[in-house]
N, C-alpha and C positions, 0 to 999 in steps of 0.2 A: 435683265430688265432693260429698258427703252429708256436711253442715254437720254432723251430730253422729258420723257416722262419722270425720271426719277431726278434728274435736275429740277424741277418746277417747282416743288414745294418747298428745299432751300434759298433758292434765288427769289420766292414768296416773301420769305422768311428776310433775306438779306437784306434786301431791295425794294419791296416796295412797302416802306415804313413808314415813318413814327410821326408822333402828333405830341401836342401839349395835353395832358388830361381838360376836361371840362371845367377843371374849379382847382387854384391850387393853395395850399394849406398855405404859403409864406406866400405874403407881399415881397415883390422885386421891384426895388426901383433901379430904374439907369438912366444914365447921363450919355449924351453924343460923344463920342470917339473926337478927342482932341487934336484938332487941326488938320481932321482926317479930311482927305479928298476925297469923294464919291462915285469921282467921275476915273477916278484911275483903278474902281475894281467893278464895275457894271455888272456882274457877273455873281453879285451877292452886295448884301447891307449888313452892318454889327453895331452890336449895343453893349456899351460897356457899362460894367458894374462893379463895386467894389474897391478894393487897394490892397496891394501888395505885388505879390510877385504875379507876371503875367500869366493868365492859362487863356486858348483858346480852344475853344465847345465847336465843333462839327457836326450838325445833323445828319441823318439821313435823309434820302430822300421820299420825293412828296413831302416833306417837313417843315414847318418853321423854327426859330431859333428857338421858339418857346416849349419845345421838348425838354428842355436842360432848365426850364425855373426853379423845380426842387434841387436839382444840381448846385447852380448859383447860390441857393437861399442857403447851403450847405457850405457853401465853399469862400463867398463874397466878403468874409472877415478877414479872410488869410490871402486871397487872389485878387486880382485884377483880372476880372472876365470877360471876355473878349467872345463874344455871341454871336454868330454867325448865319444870316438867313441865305438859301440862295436864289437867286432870281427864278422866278416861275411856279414854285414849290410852295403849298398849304397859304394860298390865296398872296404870296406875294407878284409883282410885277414882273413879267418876263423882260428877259434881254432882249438885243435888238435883232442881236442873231443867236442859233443853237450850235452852229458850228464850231468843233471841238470844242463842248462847252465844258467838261471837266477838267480838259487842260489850260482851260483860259482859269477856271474857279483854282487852280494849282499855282499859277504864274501870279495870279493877282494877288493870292494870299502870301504869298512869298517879297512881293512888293509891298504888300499892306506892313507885315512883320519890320520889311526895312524902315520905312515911311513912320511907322511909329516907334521907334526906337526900343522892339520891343527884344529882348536878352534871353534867349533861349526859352519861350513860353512854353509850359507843359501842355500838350496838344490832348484831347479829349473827344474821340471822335464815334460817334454809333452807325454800327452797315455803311455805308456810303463814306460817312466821315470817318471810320475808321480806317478806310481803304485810301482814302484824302491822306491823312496824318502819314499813314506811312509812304505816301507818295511824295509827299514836304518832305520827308527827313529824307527819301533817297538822291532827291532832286541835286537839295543843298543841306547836305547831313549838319553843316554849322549853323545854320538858321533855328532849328527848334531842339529843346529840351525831351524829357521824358515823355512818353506815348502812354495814353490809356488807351485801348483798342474792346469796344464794347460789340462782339460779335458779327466781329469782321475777319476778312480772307484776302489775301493779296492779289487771286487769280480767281474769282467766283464759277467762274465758267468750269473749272478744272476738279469740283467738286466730287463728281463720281468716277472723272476720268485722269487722273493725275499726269499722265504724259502728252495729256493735251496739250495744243500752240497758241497761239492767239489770231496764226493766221488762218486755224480750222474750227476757231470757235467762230470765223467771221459769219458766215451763211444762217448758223441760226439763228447770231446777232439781230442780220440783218433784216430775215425774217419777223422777228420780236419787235424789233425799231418800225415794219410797216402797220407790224397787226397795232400797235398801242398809239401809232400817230394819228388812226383813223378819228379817235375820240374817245369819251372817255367812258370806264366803265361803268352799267348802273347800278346804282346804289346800293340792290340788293348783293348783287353779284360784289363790289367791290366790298361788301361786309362781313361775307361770308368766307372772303378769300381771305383776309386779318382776323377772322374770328381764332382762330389758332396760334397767334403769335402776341397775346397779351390777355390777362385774367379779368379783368375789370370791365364791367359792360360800358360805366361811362366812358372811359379811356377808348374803350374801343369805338364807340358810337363816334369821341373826336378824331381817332386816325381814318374812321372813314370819311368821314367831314373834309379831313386834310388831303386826301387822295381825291375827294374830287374838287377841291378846287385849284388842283394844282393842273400846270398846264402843260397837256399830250405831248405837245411835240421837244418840252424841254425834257420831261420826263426819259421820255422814248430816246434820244438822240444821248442822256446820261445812262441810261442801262445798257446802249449801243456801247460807251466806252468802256461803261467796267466789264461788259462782258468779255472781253476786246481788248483788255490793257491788262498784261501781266507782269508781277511787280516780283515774284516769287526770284529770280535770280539777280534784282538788283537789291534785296534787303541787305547783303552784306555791304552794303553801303552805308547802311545805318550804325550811326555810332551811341545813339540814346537808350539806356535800359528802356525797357518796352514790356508793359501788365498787358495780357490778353485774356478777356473775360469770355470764356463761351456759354452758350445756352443749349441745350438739346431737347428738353421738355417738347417742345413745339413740334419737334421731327419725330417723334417719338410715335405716332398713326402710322406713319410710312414705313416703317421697322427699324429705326436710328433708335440706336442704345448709350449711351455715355461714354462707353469706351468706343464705339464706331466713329462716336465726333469727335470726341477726342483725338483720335487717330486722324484723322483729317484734316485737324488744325495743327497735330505735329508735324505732318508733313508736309503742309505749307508755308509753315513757316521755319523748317529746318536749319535756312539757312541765314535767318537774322541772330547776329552774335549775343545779344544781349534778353533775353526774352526771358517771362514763364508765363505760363499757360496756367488759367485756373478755370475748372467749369461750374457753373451753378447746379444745385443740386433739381431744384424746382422751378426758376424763372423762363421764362419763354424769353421770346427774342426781346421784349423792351425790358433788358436787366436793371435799369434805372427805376422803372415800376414794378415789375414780378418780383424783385430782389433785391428792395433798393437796401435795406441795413448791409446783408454781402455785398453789395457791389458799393459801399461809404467803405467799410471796411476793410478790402482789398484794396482801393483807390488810397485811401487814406493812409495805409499803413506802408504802399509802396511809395506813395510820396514823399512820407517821413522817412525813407530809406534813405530815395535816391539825394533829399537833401539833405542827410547826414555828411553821406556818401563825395560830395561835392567838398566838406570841408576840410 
């Protein structure tokens, strides 16, 4: 099979994601990030909610931070949530530049974490933010707590070809980075390409909504990184037990079978110490939606773990 053709409909899947449903069952309220500076993370906005112990929510991209409200509304009695939009992304404001803009979204949030004195917050990241989370912990492994990782891969590019580089995933990178700066896609086409990665017709009518008012060139110059930035031999860096939730339903047209992606997430992540891997049985890639009882349940039950585990 034709290595970018059969790459396309994962990195669909991965990459060009998630939205906040149309209507959401809980009221969220939040308050501004105390004493927070705005101007020392350009590169995204957050809305805190809650009290207790810190977590912070990573979208993916195309997204805003209102993908995770049921998340919150879940979680805002026992957390301090820490909501994260990034610039450009499901009709937020673009930054001033795209240049290295996932590395700057990585350095700011690691500043952010200082700045607010926040103590190892459990990181909670989907596609993009999950690739985020585990790029925090490898950066500066003492900065963040435990990893939720919602259908993320450390090396995206390296999906059908495992001994891939990152300096020979560059060309198709770069190819992808011109075709998607041109503008954006339309409507129909951009509907049709997430019609397969979540159940819900309204859910899906807003992640198309979210993809197009999100803006080309930050989009583009973010898929250029993760295509681009392989994290696969620096996980043993990572000292944080680490939930990885996959989804395969979605790939499942293409001939990906549960034990196919399963296998693929083993051996991506081979090399992070502390990990397990669990797959949903039916959820597509928004496991937050397709699956949200399994995916409170895994979350929750590995959090009571790892804070037992602490004591």
């Amino acid at each position: 099979m034709n290595f970018a053709a059969s790459l396309r409909p994962l990195l669909a899947a991965l990459l060009l994601t998630t939205a906040a449903p149309a209507a959401s069952a809980a009221t969220i309220t939040s308050a501004p990030t105390t004493g927070d500076n705005a101007a020392a993370h350009p590169n995204f906005t957050v809305k805190v909610t809650g009290k207790g112990q810190p977590m912070l929510l990573i979208p993916g991209l195309t997204c805003p931070g209102a993908v995770w409200d049921e998340t919150v509304a879940h979680y805002q009695k026992q957390y301090q949530c820490h909501v994260v939009s990034l610039a450009g992304f499901g009709g937020q404001a673009s930054a001033a530049t795209t240049t290295a803009f996932l590395q700057g979204v990585r350095d700011q949030l690691l500043g952010y974490i200082k700045a607010q004195k926040l103590s190892k917050p459990v990181v909670v990241g989907h596609s993009l933010g999950g690739f985020m989370g585990l790029w925090l912990s490898a950066t500066q492994p003492e900065a963040v707590g435990p990893l939720v990782i919602l259908d993320s891969l450390p090396f995206m590019s390296a999906i059908q070809n495992p001994g891939l580089t990152a300096e020979a995933a560059k060309p198709m990178a770069e190819g992808m980075r011109q075709q998607m700066s041109k503008g954006k896609m339309p409507a129909a086409a951009q509907r049709q390409m997430v019609s397969s990665l979540v159940t819900d017709t309204a859910r899906l009518t807003q992640v198309t909504r979210w993809g197009l008012t999100s803006d080309p060139a930050t989009v583009a110059q973010a898929m250029y990184e993760l295509m681009t930035t392989d994290l696969r031999q620096d996980l043993v860096r990572i000292q944080q037990p680490t939930l990885v939730l996959g989804a395969w339903a979605a790939y499942q047209q293409y001939g990906s079978t549960l034990e196919s992606t399963r296998a693929i997430f083993a051996q991506q992540y081979a090399r992070l110490p502390q990990h397990r891997i669990e797959m949903s049985a039916a959820g597509k890639h928004f496991l937050m939606y397709d699956d949200t009882q399994w995916f409170f349940s895994q979350a929750d039950a590995f959090l009571k773990q790892t804070a037992v585990s602490k004591k």
